[in-house]
C-alpha positions in Angstrom: -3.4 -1.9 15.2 -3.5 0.9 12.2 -0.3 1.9 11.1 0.8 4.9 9.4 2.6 3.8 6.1 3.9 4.4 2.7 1.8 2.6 0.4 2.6 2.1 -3.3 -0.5 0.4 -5.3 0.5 -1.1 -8.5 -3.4 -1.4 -10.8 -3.4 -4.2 -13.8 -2.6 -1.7 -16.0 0.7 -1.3 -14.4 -0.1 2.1 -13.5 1.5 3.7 -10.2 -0.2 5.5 -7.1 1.8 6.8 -4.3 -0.5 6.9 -1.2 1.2 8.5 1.9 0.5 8.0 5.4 -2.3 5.5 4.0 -3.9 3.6 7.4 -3.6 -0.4 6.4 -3.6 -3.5 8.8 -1.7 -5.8 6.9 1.7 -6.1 4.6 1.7 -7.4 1.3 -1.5 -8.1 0.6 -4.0 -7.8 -1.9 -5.4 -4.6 -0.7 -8.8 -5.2 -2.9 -9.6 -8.6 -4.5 -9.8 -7.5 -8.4 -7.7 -5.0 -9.6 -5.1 -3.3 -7.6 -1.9 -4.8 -5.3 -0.4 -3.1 -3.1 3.5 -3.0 -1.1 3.9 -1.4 1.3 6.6 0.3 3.4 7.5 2.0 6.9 7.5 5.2 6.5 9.4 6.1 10.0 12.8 7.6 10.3 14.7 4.3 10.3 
């Protein structure tokens, strides 16, 4: 299932992005295998 999230993607060069309503499978992952990590978070009115 695709869910609608909050996604904050952290590059080697510590730089940050702040994706909204990104469509991603998985938590905590390794969102590409080189360069940029990503954490992400509900966004829902919890």
């Amino acid at each position: 299932m695709y869910l609608h999230l909050r996604v904050e993607v952290h590059f080697e060069t510590r730089t940050q992005y702040h994706l909204l309503e990104t469509q991603c499978i998985y938590y905590n992952v390794y969102y590409s295998e080189q360069l940029l990590h990503c954490r992400y978070y509900y966004q829902g009115s919890t």
